[in-house]
C-alpha positions in Angstrom: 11.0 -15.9 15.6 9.0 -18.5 15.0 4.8 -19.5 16.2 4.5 -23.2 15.2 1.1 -24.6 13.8 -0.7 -20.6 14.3 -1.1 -18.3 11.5 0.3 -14.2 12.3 -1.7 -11.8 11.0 -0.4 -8.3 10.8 -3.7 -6.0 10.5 -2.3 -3.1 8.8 -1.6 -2.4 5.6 1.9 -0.4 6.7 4.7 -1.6 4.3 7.1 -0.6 7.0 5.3 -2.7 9.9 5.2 -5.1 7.0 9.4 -4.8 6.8 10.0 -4.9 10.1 8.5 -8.1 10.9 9.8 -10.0 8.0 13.3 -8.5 9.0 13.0 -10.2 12.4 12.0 -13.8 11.1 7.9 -13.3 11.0 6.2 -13.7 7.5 2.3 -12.6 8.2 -0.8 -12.9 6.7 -1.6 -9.0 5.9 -5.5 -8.1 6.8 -6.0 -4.7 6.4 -8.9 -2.9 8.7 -10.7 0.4 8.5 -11.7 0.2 12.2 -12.7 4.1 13.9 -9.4 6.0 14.2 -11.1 8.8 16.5 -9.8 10.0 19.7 -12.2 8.4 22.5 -13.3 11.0 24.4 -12.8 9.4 28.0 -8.7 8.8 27.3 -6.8 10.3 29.9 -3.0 10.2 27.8 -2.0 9.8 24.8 0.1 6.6 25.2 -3.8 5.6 26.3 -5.0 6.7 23.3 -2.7 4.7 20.7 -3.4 1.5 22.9 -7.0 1.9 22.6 -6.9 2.5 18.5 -4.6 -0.8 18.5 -6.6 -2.7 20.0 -9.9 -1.7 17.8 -7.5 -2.6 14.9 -6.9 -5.9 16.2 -10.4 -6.5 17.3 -11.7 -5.6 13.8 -9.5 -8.6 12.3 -10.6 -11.1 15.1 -14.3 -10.3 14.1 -13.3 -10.6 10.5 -11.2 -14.1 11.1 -12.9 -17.4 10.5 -9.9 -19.4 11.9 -9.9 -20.4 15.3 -6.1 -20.1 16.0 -4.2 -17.5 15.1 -1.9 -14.5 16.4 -3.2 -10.7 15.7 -0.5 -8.0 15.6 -1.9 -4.4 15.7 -0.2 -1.0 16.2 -0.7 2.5 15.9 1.7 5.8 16.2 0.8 8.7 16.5 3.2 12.1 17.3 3.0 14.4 20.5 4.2 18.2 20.4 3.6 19.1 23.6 3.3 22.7 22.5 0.2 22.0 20.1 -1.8 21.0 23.3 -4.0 24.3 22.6 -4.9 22.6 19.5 -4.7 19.3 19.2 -6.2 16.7 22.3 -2.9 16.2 24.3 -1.0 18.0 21.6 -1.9 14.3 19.1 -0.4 15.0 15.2 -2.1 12.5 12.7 -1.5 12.3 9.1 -2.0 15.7 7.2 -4.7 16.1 5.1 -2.9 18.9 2.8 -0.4 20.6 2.7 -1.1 23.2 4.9 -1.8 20.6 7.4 1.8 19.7 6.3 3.4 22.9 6.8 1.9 23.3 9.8 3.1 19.9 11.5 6.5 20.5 10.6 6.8 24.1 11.1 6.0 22.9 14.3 8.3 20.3 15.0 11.9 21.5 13.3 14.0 22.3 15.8 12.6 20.9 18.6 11.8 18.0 20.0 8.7 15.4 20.1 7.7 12.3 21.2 6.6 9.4 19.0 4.3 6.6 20.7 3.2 3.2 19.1 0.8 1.9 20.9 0.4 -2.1 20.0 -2.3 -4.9 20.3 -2.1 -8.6 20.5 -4.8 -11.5 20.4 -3.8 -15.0 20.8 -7.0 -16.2 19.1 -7.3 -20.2 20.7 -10.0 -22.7 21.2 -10.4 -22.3 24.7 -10.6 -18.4 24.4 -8.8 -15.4 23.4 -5.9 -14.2 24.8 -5.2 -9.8 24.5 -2.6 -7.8 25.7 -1.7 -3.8 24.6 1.3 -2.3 25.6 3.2 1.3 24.1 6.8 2.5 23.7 7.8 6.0 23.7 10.8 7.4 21.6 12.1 11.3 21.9 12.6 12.5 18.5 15.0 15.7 18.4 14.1 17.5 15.5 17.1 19.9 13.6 16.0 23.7 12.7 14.5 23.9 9.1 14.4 27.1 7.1 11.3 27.9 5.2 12.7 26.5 2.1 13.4 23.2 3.0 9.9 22.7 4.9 8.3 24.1 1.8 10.6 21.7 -0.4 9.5 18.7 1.6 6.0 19.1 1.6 5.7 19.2 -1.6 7.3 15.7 -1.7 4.8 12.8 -1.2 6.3 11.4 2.5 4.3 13.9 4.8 0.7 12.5 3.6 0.7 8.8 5.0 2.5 9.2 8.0 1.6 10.9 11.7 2.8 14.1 12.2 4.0 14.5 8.4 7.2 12.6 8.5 9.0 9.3 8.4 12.1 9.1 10.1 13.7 6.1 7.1 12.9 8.8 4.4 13.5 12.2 3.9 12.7 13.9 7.1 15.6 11.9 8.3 18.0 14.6 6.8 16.2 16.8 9.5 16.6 14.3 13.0 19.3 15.6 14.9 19.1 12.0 17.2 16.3 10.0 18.6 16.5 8.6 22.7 14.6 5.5 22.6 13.8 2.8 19.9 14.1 3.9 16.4 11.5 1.6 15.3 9.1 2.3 17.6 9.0 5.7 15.7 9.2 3.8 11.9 6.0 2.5 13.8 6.7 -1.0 15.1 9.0 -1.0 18.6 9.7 -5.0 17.6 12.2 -6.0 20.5 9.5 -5.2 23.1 6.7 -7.0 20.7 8.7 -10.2 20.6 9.1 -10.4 24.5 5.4 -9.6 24.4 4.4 -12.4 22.2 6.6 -14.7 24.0 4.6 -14.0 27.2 1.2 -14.8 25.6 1.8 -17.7 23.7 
C-alpha cells in the first residue's frame, strides 16, 4: 500500500504491529506514546473500551507531531474471559505484572475459549483539518487444556509479561491454540485487512 507525499506514523512501540505493516507494503515512522491506559469509567463494552485507548494513543502523537500532514495509526488489544467478569471490568486481561498474575491469566484461559479485540485509531492529519476514525475486530481464540506443568513452564518464559492476557499467539502459547474464528492478526494485535480498507476510506 502506498500514501503518496504523507508521512505514516505507527504510534506504538509493538515490534509485531511494527511487522505487520511493513509485511503489507507500509514502512512508518515509529512514535512511541505513554498516553493513560486506564479503563474509563463511563465505557459500556469492552470493544468500546480498546477504541477509546486507541484513540488517546493516536491523539497523544498528533499533539506531539509538528508536521501538518501525516497519517496516525493506533491500536490496542486487550483479552476478554467472559468468566473473569467478577473480577476484571467486563472480564478485561491486560499484561501481567508477575507471575502470579501470569498463572492466573492462563489458568484461566487453557481449555476454553476467549475473545481477543484490537480496537484501532486513525488521524488523517491535513491542512484544512483532521480527519479520525476508530473501528475494532473481534477474533475467538479457542484455547487447548494445559496441565499444571506446562502453565508453570511457560510462565517462567519471558512471553506472558508484554502481552494482554499473558500470551502471544506467534510464540509459544501457540503450541496451546486449538484454532482461532476470525482474523489471526487482529489477535497478534493489528487486524490489517480491515485497516487498509479503513485508510482507503479516509484518505
Amino acid at each position: 500500500m502506498e500514501v503518496n507525499k504523507i508521512d505514516i506514523i505507527l504510534a506504538s512501540s509493538s515490534p509485531r504491529r511494527l511487522k505487520i505493516l511493513k509485511e503489507n507494503g507500509i514502512n512508518p515512522v515509529v512514535i512511541p506514546t505513554d498516553s493513560d491506559e486506564s479503563i474509563p469509567d463511563d465505557a459500556s463494552c469492552a470493544s468500546e473500551i480498546a477504541q477509546i485507548l486507541s484513540m488517546r494513543k493516536a491523539k497523544k502523537c498528533r499533539n506531539l507531531l509538528k508536521a501538518k500532514e501525516a497519517l496516525i495509526i493506533a491500536a490496542d488489544t486487550i483479552v476478554v474471559c467472559k468468566d473473569l467478569t467478577r473480577f476484571e471490568k467486563f472480564g478485561i486481561l491486560g499484561k501481567p505484572k508477575s507471575k502470579e498474575e501470569a498463572r492466573f491469566m492462563i489458568r484461566n484461559l487453557q481449555g476454553k475459549s476467549h475473545k481477543v479485540i484490537t480496537g484501532c485509531a486513525v488521524i488523517r492529519c491535513d491542512f484544512l483539518g483532521d480527519k479520525e476514525i476508530s473501528f475494532y475486530e473481534e477474533t475467538e481464540v479457542h484455547c487447548k487444556p494445559m496441565t499444571g506443568k506446562e502453565i508453570e513452564e511457560y510462565i517462567l518464559t519471558d512471553e506472558p509479561y508484554d502481552k494482554a492476557g499473558g500470551y502471544g499467539i506467534q510464540g509459544i502459547f501457540g503450541n496451546y491454540i486449538d484454532h482461532i474464528d476470525g482474523d489471526y492478526n487482529n489477535v497478534v494485535g493489528l487486524p490489517i485487512d480491515r485497516l487498509i480498507e479503513e485508510i482507503k476510506e479516509i484518505l
